[in-house]
N, CA, C and O atoms as CSV, one atom per row, in Angstrom:
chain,resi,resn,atom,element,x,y,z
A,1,UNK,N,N,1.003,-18.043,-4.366
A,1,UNK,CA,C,-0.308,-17.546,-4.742
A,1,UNK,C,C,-0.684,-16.304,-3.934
A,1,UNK,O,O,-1.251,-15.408,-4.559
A,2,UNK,N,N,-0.422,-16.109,-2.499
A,2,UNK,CA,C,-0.656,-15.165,-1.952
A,2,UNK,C,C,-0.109,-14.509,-2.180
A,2,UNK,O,O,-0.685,-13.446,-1.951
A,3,UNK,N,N,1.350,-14.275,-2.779
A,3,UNK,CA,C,1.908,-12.677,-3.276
A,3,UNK,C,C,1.510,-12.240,-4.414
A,3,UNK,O,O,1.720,-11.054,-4.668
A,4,UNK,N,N,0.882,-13.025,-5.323
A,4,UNK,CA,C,0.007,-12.887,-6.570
A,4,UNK,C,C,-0.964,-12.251,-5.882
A,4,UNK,O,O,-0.676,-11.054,-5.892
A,5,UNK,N,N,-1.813,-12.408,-5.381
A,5,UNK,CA,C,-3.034,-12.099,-4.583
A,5,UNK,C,C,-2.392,-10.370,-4.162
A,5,UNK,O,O,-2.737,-9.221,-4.439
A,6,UNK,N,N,-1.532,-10.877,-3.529
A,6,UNK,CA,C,-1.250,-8.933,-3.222
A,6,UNK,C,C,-0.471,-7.933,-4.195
A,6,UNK,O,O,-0.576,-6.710,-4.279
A,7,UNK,N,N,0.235,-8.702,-4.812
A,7,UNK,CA,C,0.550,-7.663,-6.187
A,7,UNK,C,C,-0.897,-7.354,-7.388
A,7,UNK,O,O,-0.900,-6.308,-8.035
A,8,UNK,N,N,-1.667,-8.050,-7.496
A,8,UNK,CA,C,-3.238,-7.895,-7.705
A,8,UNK,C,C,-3.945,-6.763,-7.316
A,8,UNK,O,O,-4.690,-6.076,-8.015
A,9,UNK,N,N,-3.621,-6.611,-6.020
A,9,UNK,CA,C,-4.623,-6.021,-4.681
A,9,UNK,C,C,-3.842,-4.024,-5.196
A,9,UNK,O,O,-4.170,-2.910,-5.606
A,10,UNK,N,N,-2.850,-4.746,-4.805
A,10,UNK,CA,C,-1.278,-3.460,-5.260
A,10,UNK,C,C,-2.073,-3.041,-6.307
A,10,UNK,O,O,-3.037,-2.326,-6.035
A,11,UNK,N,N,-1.837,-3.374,-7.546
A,11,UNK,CA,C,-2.555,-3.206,-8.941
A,11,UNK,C,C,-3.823,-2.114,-8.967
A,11,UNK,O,O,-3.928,-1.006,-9.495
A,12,UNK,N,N,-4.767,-2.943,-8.138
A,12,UNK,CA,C,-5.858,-2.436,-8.013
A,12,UNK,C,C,-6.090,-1.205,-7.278
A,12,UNK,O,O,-6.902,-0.531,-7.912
A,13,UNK,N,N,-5.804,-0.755,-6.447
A,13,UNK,CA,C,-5.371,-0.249,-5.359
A,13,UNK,C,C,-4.543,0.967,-6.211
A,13,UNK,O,O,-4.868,2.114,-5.903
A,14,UNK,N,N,-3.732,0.847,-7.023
A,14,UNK,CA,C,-3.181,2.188,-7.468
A,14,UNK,C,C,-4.024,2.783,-8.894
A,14,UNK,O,O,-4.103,3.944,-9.298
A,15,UNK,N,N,-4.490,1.776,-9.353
A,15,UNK,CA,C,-5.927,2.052,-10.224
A,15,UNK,C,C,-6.865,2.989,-9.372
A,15,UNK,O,O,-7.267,4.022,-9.907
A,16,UNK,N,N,-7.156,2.757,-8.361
A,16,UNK,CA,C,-8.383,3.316,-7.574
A,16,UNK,C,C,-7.461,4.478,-7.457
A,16,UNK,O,O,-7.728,5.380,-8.251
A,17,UNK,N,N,-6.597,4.660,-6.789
A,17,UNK,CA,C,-5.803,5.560,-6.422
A,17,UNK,C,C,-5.970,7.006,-7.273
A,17,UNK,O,O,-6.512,8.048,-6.905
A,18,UNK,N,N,-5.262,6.663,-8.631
A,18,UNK,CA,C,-4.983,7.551,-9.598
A,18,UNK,C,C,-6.301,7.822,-10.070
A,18,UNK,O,O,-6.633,9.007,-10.047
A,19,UNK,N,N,-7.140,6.977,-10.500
A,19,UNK,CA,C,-8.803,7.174,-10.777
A,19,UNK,C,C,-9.305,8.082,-9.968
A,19,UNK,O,O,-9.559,9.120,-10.578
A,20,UNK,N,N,-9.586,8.124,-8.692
A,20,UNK,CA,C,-10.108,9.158,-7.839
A,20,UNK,C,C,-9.323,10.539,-7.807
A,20,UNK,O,O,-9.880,11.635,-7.740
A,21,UNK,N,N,-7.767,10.306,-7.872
A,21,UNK,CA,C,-7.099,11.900,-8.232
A,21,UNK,C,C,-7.254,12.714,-9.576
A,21,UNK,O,O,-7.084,13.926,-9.707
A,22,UNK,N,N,-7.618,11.779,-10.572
A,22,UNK,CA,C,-8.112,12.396,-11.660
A,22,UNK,C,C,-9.067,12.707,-12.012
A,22,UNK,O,O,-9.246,13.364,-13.038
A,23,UNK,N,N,-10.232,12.176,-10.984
A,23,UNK,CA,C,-11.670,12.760,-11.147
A,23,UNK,C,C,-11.550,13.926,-10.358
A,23,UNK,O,O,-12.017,14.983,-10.782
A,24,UNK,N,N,-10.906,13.857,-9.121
A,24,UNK,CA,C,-10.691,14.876,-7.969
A,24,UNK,C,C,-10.598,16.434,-8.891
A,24,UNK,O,O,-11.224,17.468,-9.120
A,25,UNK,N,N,-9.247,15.663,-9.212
A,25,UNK,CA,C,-8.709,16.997,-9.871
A,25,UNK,C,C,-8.754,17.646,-11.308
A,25,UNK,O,O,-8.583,18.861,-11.417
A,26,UNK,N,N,-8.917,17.079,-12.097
A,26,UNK,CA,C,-9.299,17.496,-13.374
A,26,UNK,C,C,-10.943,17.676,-13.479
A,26,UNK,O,O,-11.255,18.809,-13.844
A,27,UNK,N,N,-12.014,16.816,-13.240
A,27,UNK,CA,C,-13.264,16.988,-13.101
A,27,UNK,C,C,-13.697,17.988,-12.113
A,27,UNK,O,O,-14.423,18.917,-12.469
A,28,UNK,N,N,-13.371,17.884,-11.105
A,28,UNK,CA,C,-14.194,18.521,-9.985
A,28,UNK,C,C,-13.097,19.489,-9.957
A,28,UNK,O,O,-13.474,20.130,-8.977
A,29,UNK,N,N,-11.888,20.123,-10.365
A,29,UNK,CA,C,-11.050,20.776,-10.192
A,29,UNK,C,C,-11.030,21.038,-8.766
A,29,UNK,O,O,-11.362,22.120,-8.281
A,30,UNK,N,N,-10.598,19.941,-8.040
A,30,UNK,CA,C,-9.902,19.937,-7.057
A,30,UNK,C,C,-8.968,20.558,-6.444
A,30,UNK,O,O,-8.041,20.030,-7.058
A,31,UNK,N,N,-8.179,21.640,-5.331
A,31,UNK,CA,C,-6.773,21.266,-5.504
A,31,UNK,C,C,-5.876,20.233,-5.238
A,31,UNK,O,O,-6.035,19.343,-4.402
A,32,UNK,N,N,-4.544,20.454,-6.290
A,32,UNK,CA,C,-3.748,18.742,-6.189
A,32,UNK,C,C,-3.473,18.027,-5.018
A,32,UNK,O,O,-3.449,16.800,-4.928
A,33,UNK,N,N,-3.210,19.057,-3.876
A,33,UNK,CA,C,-2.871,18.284,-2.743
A,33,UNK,C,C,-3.794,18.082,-1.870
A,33,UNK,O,O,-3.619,17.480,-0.810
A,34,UNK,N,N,-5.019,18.652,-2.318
A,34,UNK,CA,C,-6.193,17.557,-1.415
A,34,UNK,C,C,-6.566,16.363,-2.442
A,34,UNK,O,O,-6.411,15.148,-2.322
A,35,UNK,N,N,-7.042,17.037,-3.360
A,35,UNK,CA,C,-6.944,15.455,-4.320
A,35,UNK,C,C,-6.342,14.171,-4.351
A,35,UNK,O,O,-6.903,13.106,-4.609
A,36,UNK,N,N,-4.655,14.447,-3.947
A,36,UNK,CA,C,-3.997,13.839,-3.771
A,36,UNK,C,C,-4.007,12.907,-2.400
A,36,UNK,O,O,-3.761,11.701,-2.396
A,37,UNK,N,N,-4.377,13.793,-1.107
A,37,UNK,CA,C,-4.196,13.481,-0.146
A,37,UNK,C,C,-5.661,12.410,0.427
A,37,UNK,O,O,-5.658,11.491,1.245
A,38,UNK,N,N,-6.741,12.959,-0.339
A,38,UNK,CA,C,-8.297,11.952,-0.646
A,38,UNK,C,C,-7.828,10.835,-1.021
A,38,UNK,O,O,-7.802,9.771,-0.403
A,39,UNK,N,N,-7.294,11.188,-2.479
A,39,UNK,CA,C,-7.118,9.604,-2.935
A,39,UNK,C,C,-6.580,8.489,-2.259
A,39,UNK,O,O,-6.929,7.315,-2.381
A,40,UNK,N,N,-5.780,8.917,-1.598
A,40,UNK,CA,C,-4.566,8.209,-1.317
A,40,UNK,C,C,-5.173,7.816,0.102
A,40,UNK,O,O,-4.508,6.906,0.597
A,41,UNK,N,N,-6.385,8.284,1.023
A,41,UNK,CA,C,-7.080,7.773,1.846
A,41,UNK,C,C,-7.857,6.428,1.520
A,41,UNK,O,O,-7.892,5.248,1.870
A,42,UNK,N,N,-8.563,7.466,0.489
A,42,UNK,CA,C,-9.589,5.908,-0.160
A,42,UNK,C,C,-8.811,5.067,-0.553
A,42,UNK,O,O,-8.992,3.941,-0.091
A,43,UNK,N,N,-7.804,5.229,-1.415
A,43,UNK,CA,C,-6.859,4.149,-1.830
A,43,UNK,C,C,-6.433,2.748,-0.328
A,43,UNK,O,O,-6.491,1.520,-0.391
A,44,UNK,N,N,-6.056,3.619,0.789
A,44,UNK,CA,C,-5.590,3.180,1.762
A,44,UNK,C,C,-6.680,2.178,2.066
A,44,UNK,O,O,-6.451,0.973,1.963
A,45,UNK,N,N,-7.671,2.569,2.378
A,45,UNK,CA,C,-9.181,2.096,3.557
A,45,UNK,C,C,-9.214,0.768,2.015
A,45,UNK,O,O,-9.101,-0.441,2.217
A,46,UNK,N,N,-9.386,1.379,0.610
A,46,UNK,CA,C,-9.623,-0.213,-0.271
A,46,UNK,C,C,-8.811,-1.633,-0.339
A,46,UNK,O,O,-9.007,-2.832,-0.542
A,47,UNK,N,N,-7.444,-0.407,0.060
A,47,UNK,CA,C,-6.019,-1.731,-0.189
A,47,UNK,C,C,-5.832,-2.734,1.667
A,47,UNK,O,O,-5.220,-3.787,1.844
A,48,UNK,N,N,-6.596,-1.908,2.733
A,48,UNK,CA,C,-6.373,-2.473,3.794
A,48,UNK,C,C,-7.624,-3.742,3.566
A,48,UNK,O,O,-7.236,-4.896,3.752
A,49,UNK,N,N,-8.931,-3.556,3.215
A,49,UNK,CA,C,-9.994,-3.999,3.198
A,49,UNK,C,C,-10.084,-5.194,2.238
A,49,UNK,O,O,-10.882,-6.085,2.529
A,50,UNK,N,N,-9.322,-5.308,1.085
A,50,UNK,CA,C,-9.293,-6.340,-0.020
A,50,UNK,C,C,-7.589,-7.207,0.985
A,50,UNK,O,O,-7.512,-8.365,1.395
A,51,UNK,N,N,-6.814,-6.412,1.054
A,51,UNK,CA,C,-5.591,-7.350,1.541
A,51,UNK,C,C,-6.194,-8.326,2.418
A,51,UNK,O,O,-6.235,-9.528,2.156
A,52,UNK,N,N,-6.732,-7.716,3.618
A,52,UNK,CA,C,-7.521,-8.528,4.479
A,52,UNK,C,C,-8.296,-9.466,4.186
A,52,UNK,O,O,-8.060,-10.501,4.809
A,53,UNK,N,N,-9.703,-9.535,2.993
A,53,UNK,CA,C,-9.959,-10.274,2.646
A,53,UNK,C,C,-9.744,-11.270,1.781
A,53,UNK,O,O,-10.006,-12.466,1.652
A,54,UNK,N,N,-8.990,-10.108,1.038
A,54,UNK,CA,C,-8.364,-11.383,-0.226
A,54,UNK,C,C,-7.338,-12.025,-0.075
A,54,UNK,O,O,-7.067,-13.225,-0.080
A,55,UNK,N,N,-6.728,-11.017,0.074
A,55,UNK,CA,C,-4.405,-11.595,0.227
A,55,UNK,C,C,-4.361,-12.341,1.023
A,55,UNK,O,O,-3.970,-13.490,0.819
A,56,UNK,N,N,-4.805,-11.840,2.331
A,56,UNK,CA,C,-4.623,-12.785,3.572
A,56,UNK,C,C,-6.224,-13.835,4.130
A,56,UNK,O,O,-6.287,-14.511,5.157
A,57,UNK,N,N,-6.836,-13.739,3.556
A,57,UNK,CA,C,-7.960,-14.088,3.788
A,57,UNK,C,C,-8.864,-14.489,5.429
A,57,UNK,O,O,-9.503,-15.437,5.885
A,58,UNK,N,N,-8.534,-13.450,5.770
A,58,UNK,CA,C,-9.181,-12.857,6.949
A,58,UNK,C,C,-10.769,-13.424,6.869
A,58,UNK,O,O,-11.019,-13.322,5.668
A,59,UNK,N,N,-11.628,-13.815,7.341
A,59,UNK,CA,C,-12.750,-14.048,7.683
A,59,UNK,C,C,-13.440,-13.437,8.941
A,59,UNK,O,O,-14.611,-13.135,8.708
A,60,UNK,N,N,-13.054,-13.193,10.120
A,60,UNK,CA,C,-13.901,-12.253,11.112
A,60,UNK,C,C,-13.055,-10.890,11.417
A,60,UNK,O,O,-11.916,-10.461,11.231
A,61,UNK,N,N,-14.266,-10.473,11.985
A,61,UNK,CA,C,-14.601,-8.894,12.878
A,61,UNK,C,C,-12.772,-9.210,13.689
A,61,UNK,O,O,-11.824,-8.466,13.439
A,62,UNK,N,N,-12.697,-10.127,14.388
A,62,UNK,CA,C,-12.012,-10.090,15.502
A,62,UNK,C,C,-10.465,-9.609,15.236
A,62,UNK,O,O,-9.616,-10.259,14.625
A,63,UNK,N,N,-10.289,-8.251,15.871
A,63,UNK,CA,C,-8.866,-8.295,15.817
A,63,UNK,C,C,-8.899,-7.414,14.195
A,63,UNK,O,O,-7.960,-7.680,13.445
A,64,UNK,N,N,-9.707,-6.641,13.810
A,64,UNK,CA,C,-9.775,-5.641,12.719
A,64,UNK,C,C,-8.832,-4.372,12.995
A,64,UNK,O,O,-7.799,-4.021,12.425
A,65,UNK,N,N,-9.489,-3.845,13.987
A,65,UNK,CA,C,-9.212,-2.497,14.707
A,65,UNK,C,C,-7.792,-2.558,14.482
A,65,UNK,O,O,-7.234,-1.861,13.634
A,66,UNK,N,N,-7.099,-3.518,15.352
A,66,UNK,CA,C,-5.455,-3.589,15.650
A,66,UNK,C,C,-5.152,-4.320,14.628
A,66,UNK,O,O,-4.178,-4.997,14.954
A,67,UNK,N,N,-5.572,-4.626,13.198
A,67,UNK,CA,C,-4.624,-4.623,12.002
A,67,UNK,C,C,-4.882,-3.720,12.066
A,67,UNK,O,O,-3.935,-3.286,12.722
A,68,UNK,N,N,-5.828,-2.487,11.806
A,68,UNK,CA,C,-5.990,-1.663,10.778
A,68,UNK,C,C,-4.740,-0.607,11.582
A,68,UNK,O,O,-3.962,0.103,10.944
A,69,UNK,N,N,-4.764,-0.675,12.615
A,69,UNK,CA,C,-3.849,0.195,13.415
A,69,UNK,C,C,-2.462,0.122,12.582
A,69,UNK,O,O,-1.993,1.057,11.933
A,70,UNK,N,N,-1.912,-1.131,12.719
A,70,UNK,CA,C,-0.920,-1.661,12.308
A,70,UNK,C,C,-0.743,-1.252,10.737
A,70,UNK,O,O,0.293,-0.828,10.226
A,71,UNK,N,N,-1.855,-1.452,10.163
A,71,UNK,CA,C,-1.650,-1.493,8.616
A,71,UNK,C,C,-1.159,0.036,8.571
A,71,UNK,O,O,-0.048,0.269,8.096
A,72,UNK,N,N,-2.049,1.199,9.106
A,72,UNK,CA,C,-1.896,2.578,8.600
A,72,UNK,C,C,-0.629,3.160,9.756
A,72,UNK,O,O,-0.281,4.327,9.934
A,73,UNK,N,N,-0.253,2.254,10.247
A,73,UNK,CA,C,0.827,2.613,11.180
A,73,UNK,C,C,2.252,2.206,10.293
A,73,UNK,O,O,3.313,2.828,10.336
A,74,UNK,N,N,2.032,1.295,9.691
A,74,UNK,CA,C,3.099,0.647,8.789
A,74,UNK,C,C,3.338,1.804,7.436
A,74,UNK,O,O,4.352,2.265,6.911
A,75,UNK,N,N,1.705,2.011,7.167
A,75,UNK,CA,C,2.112,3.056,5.250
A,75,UNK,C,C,2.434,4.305,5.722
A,75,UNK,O,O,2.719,5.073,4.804
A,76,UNK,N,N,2.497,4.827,6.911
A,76,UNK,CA,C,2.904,6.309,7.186
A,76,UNK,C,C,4.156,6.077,7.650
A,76,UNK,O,O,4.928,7.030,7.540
A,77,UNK,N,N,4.671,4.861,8.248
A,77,UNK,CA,C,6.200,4.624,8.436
A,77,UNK,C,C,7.077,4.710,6.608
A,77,UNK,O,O,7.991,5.458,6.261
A,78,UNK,N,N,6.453,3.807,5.909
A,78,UNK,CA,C,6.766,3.195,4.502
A,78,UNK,C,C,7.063,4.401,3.829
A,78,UNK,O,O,8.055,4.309,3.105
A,79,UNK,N,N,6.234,6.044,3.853
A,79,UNK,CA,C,6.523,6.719,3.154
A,79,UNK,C,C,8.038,7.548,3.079
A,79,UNK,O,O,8.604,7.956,2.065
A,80,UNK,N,N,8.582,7.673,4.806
A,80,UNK,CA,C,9.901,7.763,4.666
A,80,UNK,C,C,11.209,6.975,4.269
A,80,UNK,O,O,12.292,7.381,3.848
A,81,UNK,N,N,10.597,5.328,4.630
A,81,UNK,CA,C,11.686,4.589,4.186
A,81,UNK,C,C,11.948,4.335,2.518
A,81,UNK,O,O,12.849,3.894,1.804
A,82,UNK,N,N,10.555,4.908,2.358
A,82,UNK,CA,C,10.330,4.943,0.760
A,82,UNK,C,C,11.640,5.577,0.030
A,82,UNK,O,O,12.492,5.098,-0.719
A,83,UNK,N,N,11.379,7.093,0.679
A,83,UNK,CA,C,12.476,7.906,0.076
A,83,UNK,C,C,13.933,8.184,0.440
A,83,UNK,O,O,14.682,9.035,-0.038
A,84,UNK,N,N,14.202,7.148,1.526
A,84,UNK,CA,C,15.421,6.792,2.016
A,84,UNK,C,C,16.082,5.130,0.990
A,84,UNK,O,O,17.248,4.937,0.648
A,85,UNK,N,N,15.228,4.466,0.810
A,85,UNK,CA,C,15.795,3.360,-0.309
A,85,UNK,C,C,16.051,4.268,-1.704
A,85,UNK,O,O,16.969,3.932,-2.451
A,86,UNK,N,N,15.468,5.072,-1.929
A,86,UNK,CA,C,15.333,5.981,-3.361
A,86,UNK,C,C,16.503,6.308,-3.078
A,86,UNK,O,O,17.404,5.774,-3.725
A,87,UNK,N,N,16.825,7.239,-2.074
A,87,UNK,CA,C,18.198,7.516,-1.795
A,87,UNK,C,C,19.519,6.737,-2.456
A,87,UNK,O,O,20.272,7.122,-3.349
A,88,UNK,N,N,19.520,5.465,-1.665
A,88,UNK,CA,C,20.449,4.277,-1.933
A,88,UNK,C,C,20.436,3.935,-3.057
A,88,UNK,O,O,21.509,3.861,-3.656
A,89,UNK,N,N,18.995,3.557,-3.825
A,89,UNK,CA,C,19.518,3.711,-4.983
A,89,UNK,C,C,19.811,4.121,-5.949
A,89,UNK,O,O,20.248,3.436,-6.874
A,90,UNK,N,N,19.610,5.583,-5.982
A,90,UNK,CA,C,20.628,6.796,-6.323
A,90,UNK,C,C,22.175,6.829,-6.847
A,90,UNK,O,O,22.682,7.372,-7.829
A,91,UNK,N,N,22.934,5.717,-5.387
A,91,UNK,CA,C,24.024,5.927,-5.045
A,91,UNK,C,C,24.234,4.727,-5.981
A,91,UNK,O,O,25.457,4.717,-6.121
A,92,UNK,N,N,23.722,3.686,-6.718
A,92,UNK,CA,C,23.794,2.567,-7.484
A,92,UNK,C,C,23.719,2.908,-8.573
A,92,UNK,O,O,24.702,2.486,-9.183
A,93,UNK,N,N,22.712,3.772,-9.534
A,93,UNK,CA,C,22.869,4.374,-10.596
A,93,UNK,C,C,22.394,5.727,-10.519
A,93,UNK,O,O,21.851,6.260,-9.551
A,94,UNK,N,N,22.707,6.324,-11.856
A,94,UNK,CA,C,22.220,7.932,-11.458
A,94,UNK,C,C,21.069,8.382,-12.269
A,94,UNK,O,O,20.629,9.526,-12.382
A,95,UNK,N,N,20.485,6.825,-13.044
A,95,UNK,CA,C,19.364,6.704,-13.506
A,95,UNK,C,C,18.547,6.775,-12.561
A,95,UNK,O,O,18.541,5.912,-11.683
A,96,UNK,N,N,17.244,8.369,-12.555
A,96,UNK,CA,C,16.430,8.570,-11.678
A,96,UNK,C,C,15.454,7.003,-11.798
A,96,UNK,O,O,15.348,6.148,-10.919
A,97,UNK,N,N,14.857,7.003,-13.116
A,97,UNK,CA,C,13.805,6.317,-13.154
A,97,UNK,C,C,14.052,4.715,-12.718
A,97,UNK,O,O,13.212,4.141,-12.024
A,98,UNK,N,N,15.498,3.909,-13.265
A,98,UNK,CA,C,15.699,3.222,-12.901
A,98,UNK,C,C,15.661,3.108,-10.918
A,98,UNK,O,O,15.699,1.993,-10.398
A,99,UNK,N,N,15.622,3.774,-10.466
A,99,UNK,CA,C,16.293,4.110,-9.120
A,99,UNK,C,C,14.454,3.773,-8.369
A,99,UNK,O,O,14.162,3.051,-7.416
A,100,UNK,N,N,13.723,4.442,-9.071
A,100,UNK,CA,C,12.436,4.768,-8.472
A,100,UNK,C,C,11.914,3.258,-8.564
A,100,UNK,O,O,11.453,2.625,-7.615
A,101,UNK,N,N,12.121,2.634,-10.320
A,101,UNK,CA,C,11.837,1.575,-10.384
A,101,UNK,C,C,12.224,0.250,-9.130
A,101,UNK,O,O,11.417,-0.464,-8.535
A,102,UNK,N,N,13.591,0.264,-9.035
A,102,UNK,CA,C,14.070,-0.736,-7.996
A,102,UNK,C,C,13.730,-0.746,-7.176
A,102,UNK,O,O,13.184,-1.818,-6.911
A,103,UNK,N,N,13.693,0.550,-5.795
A,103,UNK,CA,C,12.988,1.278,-4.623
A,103,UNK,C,C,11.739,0.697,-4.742
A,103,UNK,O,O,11.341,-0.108,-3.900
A,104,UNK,N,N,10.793,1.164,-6.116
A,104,UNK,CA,C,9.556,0.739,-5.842
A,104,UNK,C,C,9.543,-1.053,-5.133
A,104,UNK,O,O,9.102,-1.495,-4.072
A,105,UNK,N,N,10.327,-1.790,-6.437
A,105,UNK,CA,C,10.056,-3.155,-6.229
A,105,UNK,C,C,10.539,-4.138,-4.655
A,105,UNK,O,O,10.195,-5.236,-4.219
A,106,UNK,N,N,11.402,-3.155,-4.214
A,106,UNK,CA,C,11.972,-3.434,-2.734
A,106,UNK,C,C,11.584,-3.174,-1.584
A,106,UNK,O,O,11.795,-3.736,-0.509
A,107,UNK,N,N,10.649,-1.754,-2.027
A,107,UNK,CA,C,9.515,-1.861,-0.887
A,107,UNK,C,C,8.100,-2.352,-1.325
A,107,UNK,O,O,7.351,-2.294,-0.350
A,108,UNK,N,N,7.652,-2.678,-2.108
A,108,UNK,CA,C,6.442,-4.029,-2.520
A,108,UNK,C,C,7.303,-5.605,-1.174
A,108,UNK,O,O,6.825,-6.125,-0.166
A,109,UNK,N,N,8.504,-5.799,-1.818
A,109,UNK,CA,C,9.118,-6.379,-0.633
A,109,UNK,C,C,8.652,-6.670,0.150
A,109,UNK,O,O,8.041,-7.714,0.379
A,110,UNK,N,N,8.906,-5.484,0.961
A,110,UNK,CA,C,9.201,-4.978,2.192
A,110,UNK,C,C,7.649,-5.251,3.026
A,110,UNK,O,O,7.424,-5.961,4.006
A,111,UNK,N,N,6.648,-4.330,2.158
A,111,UNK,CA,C,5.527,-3.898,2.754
A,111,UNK,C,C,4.428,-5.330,2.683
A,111,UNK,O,O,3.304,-5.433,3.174
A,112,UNK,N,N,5.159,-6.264,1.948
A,112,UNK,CA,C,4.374,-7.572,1.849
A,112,UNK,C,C,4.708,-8.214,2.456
A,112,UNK,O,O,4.050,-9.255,2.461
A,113,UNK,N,N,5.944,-8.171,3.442
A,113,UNK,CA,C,6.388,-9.472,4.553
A,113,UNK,C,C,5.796,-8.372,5.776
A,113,UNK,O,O,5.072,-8.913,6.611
A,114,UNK,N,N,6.069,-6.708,5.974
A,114,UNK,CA,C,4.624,-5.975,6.637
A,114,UNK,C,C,3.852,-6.719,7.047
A,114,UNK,O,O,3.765,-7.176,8.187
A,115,UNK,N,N,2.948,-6.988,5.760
A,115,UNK,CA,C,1.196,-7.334,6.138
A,115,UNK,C,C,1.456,-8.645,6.249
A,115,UNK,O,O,0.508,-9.121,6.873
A,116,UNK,N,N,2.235,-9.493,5.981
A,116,UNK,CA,C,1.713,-10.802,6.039
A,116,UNK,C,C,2.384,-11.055,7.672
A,116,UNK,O,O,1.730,-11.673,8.512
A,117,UNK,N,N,3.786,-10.478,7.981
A,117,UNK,CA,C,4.140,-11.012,9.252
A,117,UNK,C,C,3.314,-9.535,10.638
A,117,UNK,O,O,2.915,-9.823,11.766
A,118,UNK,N,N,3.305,-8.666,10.262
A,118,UNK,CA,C,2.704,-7.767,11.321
A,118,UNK,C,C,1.619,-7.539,11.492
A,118,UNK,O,O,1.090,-7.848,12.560
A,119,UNK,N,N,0.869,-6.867,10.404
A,119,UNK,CA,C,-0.700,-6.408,10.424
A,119,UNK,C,C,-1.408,-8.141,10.067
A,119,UNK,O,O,-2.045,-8.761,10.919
A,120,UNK,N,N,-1.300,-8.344,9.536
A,120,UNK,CA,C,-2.157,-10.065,9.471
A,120,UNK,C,C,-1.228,-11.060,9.735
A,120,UNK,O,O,-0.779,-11.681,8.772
A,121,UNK,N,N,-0.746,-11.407,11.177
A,121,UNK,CA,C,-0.032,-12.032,11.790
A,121,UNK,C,C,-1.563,-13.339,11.766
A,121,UNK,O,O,-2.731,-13.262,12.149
A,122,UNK,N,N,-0.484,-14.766,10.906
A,122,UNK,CA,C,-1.216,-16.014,10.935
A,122,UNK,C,C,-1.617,-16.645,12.395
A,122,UNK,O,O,-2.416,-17.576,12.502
A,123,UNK,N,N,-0.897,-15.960,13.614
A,123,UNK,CA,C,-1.967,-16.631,14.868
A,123,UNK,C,C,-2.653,-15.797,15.165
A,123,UNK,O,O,-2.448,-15.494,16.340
A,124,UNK,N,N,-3.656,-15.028,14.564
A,124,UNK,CA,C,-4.080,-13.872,14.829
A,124,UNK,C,C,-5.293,-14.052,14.384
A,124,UNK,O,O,-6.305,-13.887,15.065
A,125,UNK,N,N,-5.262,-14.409,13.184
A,125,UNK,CA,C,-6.774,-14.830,12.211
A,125,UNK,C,C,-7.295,-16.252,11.545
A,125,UNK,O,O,-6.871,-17.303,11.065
A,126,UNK,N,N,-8.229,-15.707,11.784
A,126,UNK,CA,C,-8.923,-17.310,11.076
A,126,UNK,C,C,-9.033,-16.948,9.507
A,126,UNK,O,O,-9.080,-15.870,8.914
A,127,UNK,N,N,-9.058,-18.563,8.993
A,127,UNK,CA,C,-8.813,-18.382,7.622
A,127,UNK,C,C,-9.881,-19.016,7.298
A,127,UNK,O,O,-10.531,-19.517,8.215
A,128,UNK,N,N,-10.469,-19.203,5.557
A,128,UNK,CA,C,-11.568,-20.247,5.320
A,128,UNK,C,C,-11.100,-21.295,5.300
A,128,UNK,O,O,-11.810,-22.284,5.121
């Protein structure tokens, strides 16, 4: 149920994402790479804030700060290993999209044993 809960959160989270780059940038004619680089803030601060409450179901203040450390310490690590699995699987088929597809689903993986074993470590928080 809890990886339901964060593929949900995921979901949502890239909804918000793309929603705010397309208001950014097509409405407010933004440029793309601040647009891009906004969204993908707010995106961050919504997907740390619902994981916490929802995925992992965090209940206090205590011990916020040092997930949140952890959390945005983890997605600025994630973006290189991102494109280092893309790499690899490259070398598996020479189907781009397939390649992006797999990568994607291996770091969802990845970034969900992340939050559940690093940034929301279970002796760490209280639950309801």
């Amino acid at each position: 149920m809890q990886f339901a809960r964060y593929l949900l959160v995921g979901g949502l989270t890239y909804g918000a994402d793309l929603s705010v780059f397309l208001l950014l940038f097509n409405i407010f004619g933004m440029d793309l790479l601040l647009a891009n680089m906004i969204s993908k803030v707010l995106a961050g601060l919504f997907s740390f804030a619902a994981h916490r409450a929802f995925t992992f179901g965090v209940i206090d203040a205590k011990g916020r700060t040092r997930q949140a450390v952890r959390y945005f310490t983890l997605l600025a690590l994630n973006i290189p290993i991102s494109a280092l699995i893309l790499s690899a699987m490259l070398w598996i088929t020479s189907l781009e999209v397939v390649a992006k597809i797999l990568s994607d689903v291996l770091l969802v993986l990845i970034s969900y044993a992340q939050s559940k074993f690093i940034v929301f470590k279970r002796n760490e928080i209280s639950h309801e």
